[in-house]
N, C-alpha and C positions, 0 to 999 in steps of 0.2 A: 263777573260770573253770573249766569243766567241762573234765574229764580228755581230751585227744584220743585217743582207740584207732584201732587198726591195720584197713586195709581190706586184704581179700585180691581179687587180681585175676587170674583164671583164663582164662590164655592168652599165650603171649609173641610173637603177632604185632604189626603194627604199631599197630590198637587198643590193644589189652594195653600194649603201652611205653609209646605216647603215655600213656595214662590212669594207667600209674605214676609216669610223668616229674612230671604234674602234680602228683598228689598226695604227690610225695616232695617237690618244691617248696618244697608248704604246712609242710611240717614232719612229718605221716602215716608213721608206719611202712606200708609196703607188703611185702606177701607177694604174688609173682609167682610163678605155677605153670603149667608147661609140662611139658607128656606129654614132648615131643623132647631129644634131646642136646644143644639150644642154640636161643636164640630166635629171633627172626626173623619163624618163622612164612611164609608161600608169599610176600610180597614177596620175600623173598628168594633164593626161585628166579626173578626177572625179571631180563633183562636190560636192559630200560630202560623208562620208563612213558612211557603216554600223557598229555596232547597234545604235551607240548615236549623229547618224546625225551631225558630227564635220563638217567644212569646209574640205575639201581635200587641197586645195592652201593654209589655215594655218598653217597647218601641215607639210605640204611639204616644203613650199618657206622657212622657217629657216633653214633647214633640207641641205637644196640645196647650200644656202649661207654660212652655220658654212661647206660644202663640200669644194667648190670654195675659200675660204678665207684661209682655214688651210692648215702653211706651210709646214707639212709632205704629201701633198696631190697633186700630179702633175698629172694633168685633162687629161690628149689625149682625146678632144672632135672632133666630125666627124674625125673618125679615125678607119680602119679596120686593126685587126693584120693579119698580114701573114703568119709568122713563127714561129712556139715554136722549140726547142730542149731540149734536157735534154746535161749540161755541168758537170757531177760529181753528186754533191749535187744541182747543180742550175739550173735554166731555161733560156736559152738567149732566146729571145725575139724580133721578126720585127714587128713593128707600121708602115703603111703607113699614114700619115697623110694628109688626102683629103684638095684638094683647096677650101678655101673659096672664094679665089680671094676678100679678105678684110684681111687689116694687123690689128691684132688681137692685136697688141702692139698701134693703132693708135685709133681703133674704140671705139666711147663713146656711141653707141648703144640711138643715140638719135635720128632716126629712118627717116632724114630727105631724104633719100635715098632713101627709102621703099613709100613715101610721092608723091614723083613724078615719080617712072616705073610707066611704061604707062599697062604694063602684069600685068595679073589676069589669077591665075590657081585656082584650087579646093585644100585646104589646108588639106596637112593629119593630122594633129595635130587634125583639128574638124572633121577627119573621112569622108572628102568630101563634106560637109553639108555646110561651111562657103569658102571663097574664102584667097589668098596670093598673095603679089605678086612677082616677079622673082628675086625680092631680097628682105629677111625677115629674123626676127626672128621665130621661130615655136609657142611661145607663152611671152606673156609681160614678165612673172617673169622668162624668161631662165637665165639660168647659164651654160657659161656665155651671158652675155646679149651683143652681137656680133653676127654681121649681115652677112647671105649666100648669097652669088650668082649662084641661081641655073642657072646653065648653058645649059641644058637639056630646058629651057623654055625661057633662055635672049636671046632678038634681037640684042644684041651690040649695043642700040644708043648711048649710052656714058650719057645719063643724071644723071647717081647717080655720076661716077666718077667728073662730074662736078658741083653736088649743094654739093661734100662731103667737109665741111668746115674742115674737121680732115685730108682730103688728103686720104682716110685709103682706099680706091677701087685701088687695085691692080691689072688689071685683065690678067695679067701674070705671077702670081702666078703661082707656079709649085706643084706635089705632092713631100710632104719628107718625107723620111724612117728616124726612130728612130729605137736606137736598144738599148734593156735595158736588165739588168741582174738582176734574182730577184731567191727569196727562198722559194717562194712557189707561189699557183695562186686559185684566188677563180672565179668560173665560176659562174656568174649569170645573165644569157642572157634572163631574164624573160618569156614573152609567147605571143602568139599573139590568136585574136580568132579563134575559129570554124568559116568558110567558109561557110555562112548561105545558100547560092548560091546551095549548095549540097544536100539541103533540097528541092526540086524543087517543094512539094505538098503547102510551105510556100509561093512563089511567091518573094521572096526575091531579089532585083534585077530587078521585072518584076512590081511589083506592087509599085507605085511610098510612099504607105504610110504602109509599111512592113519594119520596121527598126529595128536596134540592139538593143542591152543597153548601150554601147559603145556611139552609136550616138546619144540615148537620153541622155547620159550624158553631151555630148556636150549641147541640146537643152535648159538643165536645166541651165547649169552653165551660170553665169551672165558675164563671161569672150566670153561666146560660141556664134555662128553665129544668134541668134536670142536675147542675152544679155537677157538670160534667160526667156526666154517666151516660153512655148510649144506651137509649130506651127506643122501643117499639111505639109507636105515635097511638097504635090500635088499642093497645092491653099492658104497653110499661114493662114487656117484657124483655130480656136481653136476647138481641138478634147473635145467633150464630153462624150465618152462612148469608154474606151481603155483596149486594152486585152493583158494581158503577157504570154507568152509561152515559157514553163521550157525547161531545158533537149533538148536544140538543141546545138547536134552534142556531146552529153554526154549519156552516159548509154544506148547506140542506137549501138547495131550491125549491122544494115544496114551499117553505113557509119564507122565501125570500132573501134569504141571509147566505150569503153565498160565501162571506169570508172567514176566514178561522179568528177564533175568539181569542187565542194564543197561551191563554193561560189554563186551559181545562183539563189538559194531558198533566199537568204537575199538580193542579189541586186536587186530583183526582187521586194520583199516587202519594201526595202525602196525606191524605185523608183516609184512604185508604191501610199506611200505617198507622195512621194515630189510631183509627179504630181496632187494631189488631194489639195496639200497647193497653187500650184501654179494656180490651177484652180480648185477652191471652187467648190462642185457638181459635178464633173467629176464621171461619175461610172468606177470601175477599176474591173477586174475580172483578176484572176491569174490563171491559166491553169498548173496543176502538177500532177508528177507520187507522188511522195514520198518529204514532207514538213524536209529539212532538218537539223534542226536548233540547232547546234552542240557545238558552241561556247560560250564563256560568255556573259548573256544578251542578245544571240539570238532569245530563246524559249518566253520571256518575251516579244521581240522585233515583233516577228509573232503574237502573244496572241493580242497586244496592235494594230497593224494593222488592225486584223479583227475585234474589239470590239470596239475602239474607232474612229479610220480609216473608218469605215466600208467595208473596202473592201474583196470583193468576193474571196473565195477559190473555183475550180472545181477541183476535182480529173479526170483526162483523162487526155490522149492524142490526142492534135488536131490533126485528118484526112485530112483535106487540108483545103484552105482559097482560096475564090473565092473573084473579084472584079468586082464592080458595075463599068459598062463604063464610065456610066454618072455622078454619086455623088462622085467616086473614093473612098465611102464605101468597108468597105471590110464582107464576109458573111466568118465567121468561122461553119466546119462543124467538130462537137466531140461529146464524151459519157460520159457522168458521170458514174463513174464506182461505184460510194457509190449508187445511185439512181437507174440506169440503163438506164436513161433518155437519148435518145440521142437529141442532141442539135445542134440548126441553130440560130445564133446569128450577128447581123450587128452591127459594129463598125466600129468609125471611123480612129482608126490605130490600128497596131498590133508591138508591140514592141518582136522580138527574144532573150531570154535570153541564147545568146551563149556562149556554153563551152570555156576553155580554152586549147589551145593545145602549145607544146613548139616552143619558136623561135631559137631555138636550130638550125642549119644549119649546111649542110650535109658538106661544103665549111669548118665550124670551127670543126667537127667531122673529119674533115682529119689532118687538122692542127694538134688539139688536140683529141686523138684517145679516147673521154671518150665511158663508159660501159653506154647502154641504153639499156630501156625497151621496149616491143613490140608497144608501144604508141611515144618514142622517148624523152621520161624523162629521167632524168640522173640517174643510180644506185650505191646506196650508199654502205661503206660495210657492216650496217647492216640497217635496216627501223628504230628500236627498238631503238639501244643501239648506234649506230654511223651514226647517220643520214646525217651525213656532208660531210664526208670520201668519196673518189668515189677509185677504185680498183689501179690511177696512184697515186705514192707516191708523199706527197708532193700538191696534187691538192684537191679541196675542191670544193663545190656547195652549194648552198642557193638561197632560195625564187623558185618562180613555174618553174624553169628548174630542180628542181628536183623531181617536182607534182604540182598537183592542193593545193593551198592555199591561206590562207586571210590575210591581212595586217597585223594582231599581231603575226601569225606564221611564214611570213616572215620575219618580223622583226627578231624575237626571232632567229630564224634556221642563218640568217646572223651575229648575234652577236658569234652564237657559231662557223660557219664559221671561223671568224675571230680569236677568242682564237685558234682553231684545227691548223689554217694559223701561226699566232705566235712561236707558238711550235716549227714547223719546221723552222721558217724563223730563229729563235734566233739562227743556226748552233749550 
């Protein structure tokens, strides 16, 4: 029986786990490599998914720890690869693994460090909205649950190294290269969003209550900067009257992106309700070119929004969004295209339902020289019949670096990932 060699799988969102879980399963050494403090990956900033309003952190935080726990599964968390090569049949492989400047064999992530930095930055985990300080976790349920020292923001007073009762603040910790040898490699570098910023008629950026979905996600979750209370970004006020705006930075030739995101028509209506649970009487109006609802229990799940939910459908395209100086209202100016009506409407936020575009980077396209699309998705050898497959032998892709998709299609697409990865790794 031929030797089974190790696959390494590059990314620790929910692709990336599923596709480790399986192939650590089969018995696979797996090498799991994640840029961040802890996996996850952007499920993990959701508050709850569509269509049947599960918790997202229920779902995930097992998902994370049956990851972290299982011993065919060896983590490089904050760690960028440097090098692939092709040796024969196999791929050697450089891991630089970034300093924590915390010994990761010492730390019991009981946060008492984090407790007394005296710095406060804007935390990206809540997408800028909630605060960090210069040494953290990115969110309570990381895996692993092990604390960074961002150095980029620490004063060096020494007070964590001194209240750590573990010893575990190392802070001459150096970078170390890993070099591993493996049999095949599943790419899945998830996505990041559309750059709302680019929409310049949205005020995104400029208008203090012009936010994402991303950041209302944040706003919602009971883990996020306001423990779950929809506030007003301007003055902390509770919005009564909130509009969603489809198809930013999706299905728009202006700014190049010509394909649908596919998941913005559903995050938009269940955010939509959650805002109207969280804040009884809220009126919600949803702004869209085309209601996409493609999935199982989608169509059912749009139906149930606008009939029991009550909330607002407009068919258009918003034209621009003006701000009141003084109330930090904002005046949406669009057309209903079923009516002809054109429409001047005051609200008091506007939530952007921004596309997804790949975090695919031009830095890991050198490395690894994969085949992409004009949009910078990964291409597979067929759409149809081999969707996993990319044109390097031996390499594989799954979840939204290889398109736009939703949580049960990534799932799905990383499970088969991983059998396609097997194949080859069995030699």
């Amino acid at each position: 029986m031929s030797e089974m060699q190790g696959v390494l799988v590059i990314g620790g969102g929910i692709a990336g786990m599923q596709a480790s879980l399986d192939l650590a399963d089969q018995g696979f050494t797996v090498y799991l490599v994640e840029r961040n403090p802890s996996i996850g990956g952007r499920m993990a900033q959701l508050d709850k998914t569509f269509p049947t309003l599960d918790c997202a952190s229920c779902i995930m935080t097992p998902k994370m720890v049956d990851v972290g726990r299982h011993p065919n599964i060896k983590m490089l968390i904050y760690s960028e690869i440097t090098k692939i090569s092709r040796a024969g049949k196999k791929f050697k492989v450089k891991v630089l693994r970034k300093p924590r400047y915390v010994d990761e064999t010492k730390c019991i992530g009981c946060g008492i460090c984090a407790q007394h930095c005296p710095i406060e930055i804007p935390n990206e985990f809540d997408e800028g909205l909630g605060l960090r300080k210069a040494v953290y976790v990115p969110f309570p349920q990381a895996v692993p649950l092990i604390y960074t020292i961002d150095k980029d923001n620490c004063i060096e007073c020494g007070l964590c190294e001194k209240v750590c009762g573990a010893e575990a603040v190392d802070p001459n910790q150096e970078p170390e290269e890993v070099e591993l040898e493996v049999g095949a490699i599943i790419v899945a570098t998830g996505y990041n969003l559309f750059d709302s910023r680019k929409k310049e008629e949205y005020g995104y950026g400029i208008y203090d209550n012009v936010i994402t979905g991303l950041e209302l996600e944040r706003l919602l979750s009971a883990s996020g900067p306001t423990g779950g209370h929809v506030l007003r970004p301007s003055d902390g006020k509770i919005p009564k009257k909130v509009a969603f705006l489809q198809c930013v930075g999706s299905r728009d030739e202006k700014v190049g992106n010509q394909y649908c995101s596919r998941v913005c028509c559903m995050y938009a209506t269940k955010e939509a309700e959650l805002v109207k649970e969280h804040v009884p009487g809220t009126e919600t109006t949803i702004f869209y070119m085309d209601i996409r609802a493609f999935g199982k229990g989608y169509e059912e799940f749009y139906i149930r929004a606008e009939k029991e939910f009550g909330i607002k459908y407009v068919k258009g395209r918003v034209a621009e969004i003006l701000e009141d100086t003084a109330s930090k209202n904002l005046l949406i100016r669009a057309e209903n295209i079923e009516s002809g009506e054109l429409i001047e409407e005051e609200v008091d936020m506007v939530i952007l339902c921004a596309g997804l575009v790949p975090a695919l980077t031009d830095e890991m396209r050198k490395i690894l020289p994969l085949p992409i699309d004009d949009y910078g998705f990964i291409t597979t050898a067929h759409p149809k019949i081999d969707p996993v497959s990319t044109s390097l032998k031996g390499v594989f892709t799954a979840g939204v670096a290889e398109g736009p998709k939703d949580i049960p299609d990534t799932v799905a697409q990383a499970s088969a990932a991983a059998m396609k990865a097997s194949i080859v790794a069995k030699g």
